[in-house]
C-alpha positions in Angstrom: 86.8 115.8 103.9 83.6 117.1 105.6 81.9 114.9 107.9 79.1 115.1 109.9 80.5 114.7 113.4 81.0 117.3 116.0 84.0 119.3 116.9 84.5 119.1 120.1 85.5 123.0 122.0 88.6 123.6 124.0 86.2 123.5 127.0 85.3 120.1 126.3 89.1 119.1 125.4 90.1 120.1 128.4 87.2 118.2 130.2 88.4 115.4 128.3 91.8 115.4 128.9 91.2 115.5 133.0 89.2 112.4 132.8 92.0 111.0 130.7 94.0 111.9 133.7 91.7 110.2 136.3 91.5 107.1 133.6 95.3 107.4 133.8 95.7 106.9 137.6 93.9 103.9 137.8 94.7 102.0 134.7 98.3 102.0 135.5 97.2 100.4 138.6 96.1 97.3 136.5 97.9 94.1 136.2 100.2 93.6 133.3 97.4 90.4 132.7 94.3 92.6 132.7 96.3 95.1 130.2 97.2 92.0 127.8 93.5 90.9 127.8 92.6 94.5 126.8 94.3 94.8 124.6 93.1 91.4 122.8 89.7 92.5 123.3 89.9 95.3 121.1 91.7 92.9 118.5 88.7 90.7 118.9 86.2 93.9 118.8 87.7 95.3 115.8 87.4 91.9 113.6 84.6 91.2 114.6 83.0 94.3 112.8 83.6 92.4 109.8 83.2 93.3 106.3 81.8 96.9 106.7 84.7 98.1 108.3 86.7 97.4 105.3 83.6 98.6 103.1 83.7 101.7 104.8 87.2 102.7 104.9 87.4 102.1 100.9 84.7 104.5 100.4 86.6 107.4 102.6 90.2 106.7 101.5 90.3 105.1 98.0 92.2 102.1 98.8 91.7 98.7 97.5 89.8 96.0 100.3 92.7 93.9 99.7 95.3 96.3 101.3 92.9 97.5 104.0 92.5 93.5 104.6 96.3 93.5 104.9 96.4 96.7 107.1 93.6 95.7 109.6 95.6 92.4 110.3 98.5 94.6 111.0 96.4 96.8 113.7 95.3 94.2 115.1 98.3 92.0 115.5 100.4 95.1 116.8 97.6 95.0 119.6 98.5 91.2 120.7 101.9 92.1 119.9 101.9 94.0 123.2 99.5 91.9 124.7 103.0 89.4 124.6 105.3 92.5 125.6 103.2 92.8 129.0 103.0 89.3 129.7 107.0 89.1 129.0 107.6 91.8 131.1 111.3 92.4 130.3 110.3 95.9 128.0 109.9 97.7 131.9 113.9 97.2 132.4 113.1 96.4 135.8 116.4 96.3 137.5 117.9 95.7 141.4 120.8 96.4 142.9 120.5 95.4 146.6 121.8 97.4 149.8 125.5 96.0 150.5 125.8 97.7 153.8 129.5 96.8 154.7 130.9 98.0 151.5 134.3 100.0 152.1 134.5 103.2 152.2 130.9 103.7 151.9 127.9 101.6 152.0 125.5 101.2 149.0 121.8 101.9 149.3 119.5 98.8 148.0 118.9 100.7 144.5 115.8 99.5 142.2 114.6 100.9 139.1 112.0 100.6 136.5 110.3 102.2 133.8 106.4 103.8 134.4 104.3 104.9 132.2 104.1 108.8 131.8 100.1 109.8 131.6 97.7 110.5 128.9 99.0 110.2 125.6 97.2 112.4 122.5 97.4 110.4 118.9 97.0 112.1 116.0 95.3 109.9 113.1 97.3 109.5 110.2 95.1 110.0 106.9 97.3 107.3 104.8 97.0 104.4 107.5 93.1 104.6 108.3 93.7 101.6 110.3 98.0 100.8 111.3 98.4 104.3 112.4 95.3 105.9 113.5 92.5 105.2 116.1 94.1 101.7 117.4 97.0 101.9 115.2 100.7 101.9 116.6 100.5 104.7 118.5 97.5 104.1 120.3 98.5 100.1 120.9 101.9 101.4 122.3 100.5 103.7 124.9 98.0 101.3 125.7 100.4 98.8 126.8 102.7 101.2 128.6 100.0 101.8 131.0 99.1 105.4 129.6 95.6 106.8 128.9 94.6 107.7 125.1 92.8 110.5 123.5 92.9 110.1 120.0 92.0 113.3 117.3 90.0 111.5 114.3 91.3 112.2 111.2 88.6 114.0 109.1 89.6 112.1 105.9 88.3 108.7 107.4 86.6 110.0 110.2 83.6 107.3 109.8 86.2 104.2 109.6 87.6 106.0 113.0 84.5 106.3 114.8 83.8 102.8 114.4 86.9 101.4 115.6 86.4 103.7 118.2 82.9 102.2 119.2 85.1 99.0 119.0 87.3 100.1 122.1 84.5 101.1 123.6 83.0 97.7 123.5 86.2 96.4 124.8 86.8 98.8 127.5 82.9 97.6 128.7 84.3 94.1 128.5 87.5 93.8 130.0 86.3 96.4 133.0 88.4 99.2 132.3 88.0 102.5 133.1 85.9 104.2 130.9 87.4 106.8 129.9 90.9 105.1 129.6 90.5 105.7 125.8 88.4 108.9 124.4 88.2 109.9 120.8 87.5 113.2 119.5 86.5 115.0 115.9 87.5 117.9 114.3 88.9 119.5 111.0 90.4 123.2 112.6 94.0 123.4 114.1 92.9 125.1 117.1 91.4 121.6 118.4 94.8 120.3 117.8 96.4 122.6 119.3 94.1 122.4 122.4 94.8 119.1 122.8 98.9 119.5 122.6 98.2 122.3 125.1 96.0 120.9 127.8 97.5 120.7 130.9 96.7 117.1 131.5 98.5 116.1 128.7 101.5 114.1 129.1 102.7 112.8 125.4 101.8 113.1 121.8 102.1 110.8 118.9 101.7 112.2 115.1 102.5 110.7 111.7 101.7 113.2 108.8 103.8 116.3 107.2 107.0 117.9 108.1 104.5 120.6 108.4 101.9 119.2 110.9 105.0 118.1 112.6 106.3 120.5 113.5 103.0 122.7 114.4 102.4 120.4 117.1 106.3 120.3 118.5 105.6 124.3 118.3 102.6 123.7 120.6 104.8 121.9 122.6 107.2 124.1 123.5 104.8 126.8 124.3 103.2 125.2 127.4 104.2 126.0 131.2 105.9 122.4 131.1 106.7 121.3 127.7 105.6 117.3 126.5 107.3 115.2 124.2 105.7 115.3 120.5 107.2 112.1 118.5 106.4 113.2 115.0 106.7 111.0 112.3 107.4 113.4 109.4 108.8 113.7 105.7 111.0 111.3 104.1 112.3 110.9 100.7 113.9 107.6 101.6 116.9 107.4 99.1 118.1 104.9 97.4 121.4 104.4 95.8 122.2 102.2 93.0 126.1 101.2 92.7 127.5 100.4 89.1 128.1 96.8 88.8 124.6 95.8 89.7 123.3 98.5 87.1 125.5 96.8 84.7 124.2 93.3 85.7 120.6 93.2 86.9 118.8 96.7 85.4 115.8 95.1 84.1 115.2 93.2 87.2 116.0 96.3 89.6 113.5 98.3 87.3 110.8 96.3 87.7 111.4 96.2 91.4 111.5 100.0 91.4 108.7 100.8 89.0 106.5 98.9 91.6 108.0 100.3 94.6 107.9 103.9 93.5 104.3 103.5 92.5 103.0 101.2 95.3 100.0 102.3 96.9 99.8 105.3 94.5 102.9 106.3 96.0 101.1 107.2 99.2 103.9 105.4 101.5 106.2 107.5 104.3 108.8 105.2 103.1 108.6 105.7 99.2 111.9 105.8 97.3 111.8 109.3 96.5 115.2 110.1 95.8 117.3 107.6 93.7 121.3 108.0 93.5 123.4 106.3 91.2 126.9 107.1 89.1 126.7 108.4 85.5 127.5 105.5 82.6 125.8 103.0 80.0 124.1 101.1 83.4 122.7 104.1 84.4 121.2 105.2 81.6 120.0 101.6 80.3 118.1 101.6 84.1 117.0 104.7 83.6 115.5 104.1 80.5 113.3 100.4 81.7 112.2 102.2 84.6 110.7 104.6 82.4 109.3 102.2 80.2 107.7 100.8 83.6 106.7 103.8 84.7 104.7 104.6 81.1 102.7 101.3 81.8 101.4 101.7 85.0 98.1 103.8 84.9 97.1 106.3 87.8 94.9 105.6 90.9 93.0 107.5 92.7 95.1 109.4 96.1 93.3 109.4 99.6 91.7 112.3 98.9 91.5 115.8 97.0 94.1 117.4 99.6 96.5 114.8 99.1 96.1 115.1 95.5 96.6 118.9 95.3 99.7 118.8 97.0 101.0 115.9 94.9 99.9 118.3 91.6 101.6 121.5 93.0 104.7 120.1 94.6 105.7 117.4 91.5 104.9 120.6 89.0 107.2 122.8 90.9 109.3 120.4 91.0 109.8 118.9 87.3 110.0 122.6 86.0 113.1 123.6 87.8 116.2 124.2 85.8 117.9 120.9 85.3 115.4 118.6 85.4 115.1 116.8 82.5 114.1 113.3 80.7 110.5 113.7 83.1 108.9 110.1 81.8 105.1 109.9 83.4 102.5 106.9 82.6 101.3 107.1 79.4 97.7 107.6 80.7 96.2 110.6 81.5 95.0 111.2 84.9 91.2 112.4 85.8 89.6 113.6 88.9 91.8 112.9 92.0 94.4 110.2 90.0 98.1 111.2 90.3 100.4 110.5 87.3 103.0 108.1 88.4 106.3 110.1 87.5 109.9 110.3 87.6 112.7 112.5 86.4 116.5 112.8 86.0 118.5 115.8 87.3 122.0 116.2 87.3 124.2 116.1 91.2 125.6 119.4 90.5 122.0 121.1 89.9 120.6 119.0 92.4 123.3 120.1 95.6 122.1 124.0 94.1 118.3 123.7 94.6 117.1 122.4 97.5 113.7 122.5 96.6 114.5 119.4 94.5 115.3 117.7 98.2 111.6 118.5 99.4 109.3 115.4 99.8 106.5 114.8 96.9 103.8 112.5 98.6 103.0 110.5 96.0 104.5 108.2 93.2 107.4 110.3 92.1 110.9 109.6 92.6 114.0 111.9 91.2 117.1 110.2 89.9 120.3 111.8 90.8 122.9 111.2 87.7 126.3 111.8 89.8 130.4 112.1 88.1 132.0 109.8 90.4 131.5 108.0 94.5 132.7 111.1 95.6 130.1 113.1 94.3 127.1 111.2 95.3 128.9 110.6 98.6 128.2 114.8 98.8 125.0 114.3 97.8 123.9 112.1 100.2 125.5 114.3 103.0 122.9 116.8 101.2 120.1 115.4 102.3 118.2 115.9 105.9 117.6 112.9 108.3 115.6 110.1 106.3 113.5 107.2 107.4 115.2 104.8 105.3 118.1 104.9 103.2 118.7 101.8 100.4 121.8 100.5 98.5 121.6 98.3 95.5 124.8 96.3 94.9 126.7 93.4 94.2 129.4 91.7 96.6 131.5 93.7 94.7 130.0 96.4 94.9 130.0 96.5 98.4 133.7 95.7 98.5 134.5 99.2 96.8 132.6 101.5 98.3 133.2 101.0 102.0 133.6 105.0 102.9 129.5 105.5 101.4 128.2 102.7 103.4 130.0 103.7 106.5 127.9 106.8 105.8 124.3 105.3 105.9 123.7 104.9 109.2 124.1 108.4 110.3 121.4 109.4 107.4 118.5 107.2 108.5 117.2 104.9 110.7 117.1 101.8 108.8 119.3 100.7 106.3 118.7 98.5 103.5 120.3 96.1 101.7 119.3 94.7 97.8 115.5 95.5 98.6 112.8 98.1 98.7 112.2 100.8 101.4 108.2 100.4 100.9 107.1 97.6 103.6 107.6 97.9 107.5 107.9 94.4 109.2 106.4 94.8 113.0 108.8 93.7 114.9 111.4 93.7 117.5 114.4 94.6 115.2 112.6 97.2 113.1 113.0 100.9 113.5 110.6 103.3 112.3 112.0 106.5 112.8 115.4 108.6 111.9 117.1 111.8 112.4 115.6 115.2 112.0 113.1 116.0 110.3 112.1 112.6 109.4 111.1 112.4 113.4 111.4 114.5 115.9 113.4 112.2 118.0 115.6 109.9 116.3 115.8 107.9 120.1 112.6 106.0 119.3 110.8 103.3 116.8 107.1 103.6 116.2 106.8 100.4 115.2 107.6 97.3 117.4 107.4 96.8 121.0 110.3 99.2 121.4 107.5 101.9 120.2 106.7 101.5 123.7 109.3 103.2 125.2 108.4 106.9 123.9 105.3 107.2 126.4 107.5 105.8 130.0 110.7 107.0 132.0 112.9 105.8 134.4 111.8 106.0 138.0 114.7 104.8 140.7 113.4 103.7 144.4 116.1 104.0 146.8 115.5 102.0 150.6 112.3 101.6 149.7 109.9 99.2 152.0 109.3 96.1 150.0 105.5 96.3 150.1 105.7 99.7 148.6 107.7 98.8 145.7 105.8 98.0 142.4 105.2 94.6 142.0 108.1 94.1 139.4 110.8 95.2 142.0 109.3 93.2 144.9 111.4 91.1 146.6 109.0 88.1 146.2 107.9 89.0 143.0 105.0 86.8 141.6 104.8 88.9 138.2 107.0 86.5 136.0 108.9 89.3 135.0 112.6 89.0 134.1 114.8 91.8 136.2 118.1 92.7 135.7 119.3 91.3 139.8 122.5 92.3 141.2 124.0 92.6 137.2 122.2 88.9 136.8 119.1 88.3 134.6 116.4 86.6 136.7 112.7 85.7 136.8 
């Protein structure tokens, strides 16, 4: 992962992150308009690299142009996907609740609130999204359109992809006459330039998808400033998946095809892989079991991101397959070279699994462990087993579903989207989606990080109260000329 660009001292960080400040101040001064068309401009910026973007961000990660075709549409679409929130204007939750003076016993003051952006946000590059969830990914498109400044921290596995979407923004910024320094980008491979950006003082948010590990480092940070910063980590996730009887019975072969592909898709490299697969012991069971495996045998290894990945996928799947209990391990019948991981999965019993929790841990990669349980009640305690998740799936029939209404009154308090007769591996950007969960697959279950209700992790609240009209921001304004709905007197109006 060694590049060739300069770290950047905690001098320097902290040079960067006051003008990140003074970019702050007066790019939430902008109009909503002037924010949309910034936004586009970067869309525009970024396709207009062309080919070599794509070229380049195969070379550094290993992943196929046809999903990095796929990805970079989905950066840049979640970029005019705000560009709509801002022109909208509904996301700020402006709201007005005027004066009533003669109100008995005591008058009411003209009340008006909104939500503002909350300064200079610090992204963390996520080395499996070189594109979605990195330099001008989610996180950065999200702040963006809140109003907030962005420093971005490359990360080192794609750190050439990075810097030319970041000469992208740049052009952009140039174009649409922001301030300059509204976005920044900085390099760097040693935790302390992490950390120094978490501990600046001008920060005022940080966005991070990566491990339960990294995670948590920078929460740590966090809470070790003078005034501590919310840190919306995206972390670990073993995403499980629960297969009820009756559709074992009926549709295995189809349902291990489906898994096979999910479990292995993009080398496994996916926050939302089906790691963890539940299901009551029988003949459906085992005849699943046993096509999944055959599935599993045919699908040859792929190269991982890179060497780091790849070590930790060796060391954690090893440690995990030769715990006590684990057994029937079925791996692709080819052998793996260089940085390839062996597609794998395994079957462990619910009694050894509830004993071990290292068989709960996460395995980046494409392994998934089947949990053969004696009866609902069982995998019901099982589930409860598990930390927070980013996704939890059941597989059924309508039957199915008719008797076993105490388990799926249970999935909603494991993750924070629940599936129904599908895979976990795909994230639609949208409204309705949520990307996040309980602890420790986030650090604040509150909040998406995908949709424009990602937006809402980098504002707050602010209430004026008998403020002068002409003082108010625009979207609380009396005459308001923004076009922006407002919640008036407990009425929705433009």
């Amino acid at each position: 992962m060694a590049n060739n660009f300069k770290e950047e001292s905690i001098e320097e960080i902290n040079i960067i992150m006051q003008q990140s400040q003074s970019a702050f101040e007066a790019y939430q001064k902008t109009s909503a308009e002037q924010k949309a068309l910034f936004l586009e401009a970067i869309a525009n910026e970024i396709e207009a690299i062309g080919d070599a973007l794509l070229q380049k961000a195969a070379e550094e990660t290993n992943l196929p142009l046809p999903r990095l075709t796929g990805e970079r549409a989905r950066t840049t679409g979640q970029l005019r996907m705000f560009a709509e929130m801002l022109r909208e204007g509904s996301w700020v939750e402006a709201s007005i609740d005027t004066a009533l003076p003669d109100r008995k016993p005591l008058p009411r003051p003209d009340l008006r609130k909104m939500l503002v952006p909350l300064g200079p946000v610090v992204v963390f590059g996520a080395s499996n999204f070189p594109f979605a969830y990195s330099t001008a990914g989610g996180d950065t498109a999200s702040a963006l359109g809140a109003g907030c400044s962005v420093v971005v921290k490359a990360h080192p596995a794609h750190a050439e992809t990075s810097e030319m979407v970041y000469q992208a923004i740049k052009k952009a910024i140039a174009s649409s006459n922001m301030p300059e320094h509204v976005f920044q980008h900085v390099h760097g491979t040693s935790f302390e330039s992490g950390k120094a950006l978490v501990k600046a003082d001008d920060t005022a948010a940080v966005g991070f998808t990566g491990s339960t590990v990294g995670g948590l480092a920078l929460l740590q940070y966090s809470s070790e400033r003078k005034k501590p910063i919310p840190v919306f980590s995206e972390m670990g996730s073993i995403n499980p998946v629960i297969f009820l009887p009756d559709t074992l019975n009926k549709n295995a072969a189809d349902l291990a095809a489906q898994y096979a592909g999910s479990i292995t898709l993009g080398v496994g490299q996916f926050c939302t892989n089906p790691g963890l697969m539940l299901a009551i012991e029988g003949e459906g069971l085992d005849n699943f079991y046993r096509l999944l495996g055959n599935g599993i045998e045919d699908i040859k290894p792929a190269k991982m991101l890179h060497a780091g990945i790849h070590s930790a996928y060796e060391k954690k799947s090893h440690a995990a397959l030769e715990q006590s209990g684990v057994t029937s391990v079925v791996k692709s019948a080819t052998e793996a070279v260089d940085i390839e991981a062996q597609p794998t999965i395994a079957l462990v019993s619910a009694e050894t699994f509830l004993e071990n929790h290292l068989l709960h841990e996460e395995v980046f990669g494409p392994y998934s462990l089947m949990v053969s349980c004696k009866n609902e009640q069982e995998l019901i305690k099982v589930l409860k087993s598990v930390s927070g998740q980013l996704t939890t799936t059941v597989m059924g029939t309508d039957d199915d579903f008719a008797g076993h209404s105490s388990l799926l009154q249970l999935l909603p308090s494991i993750a924070g989207r629940v599936l129904f007769n599908g895979v976990p591996t795909g994230v639609e950007v949208c409204a309705s989606m949520v990307h996040g969960g309980p602890f420790p697959a986030t650090t604040d279950s509150r909040f998406t990080a995908v949709g424009i209700n990602a937006a809402k992790r980098w504002v707050r609240p602010v209430c004026y109260q008998n403020c002068p009209d002409a003082l108010l921001p625009l979207a609380l304004q009396q005459a308001n000329p923004t076009n922006i709905w407002r919640l008036f007197d407990g009425e929705w109006k433009k």
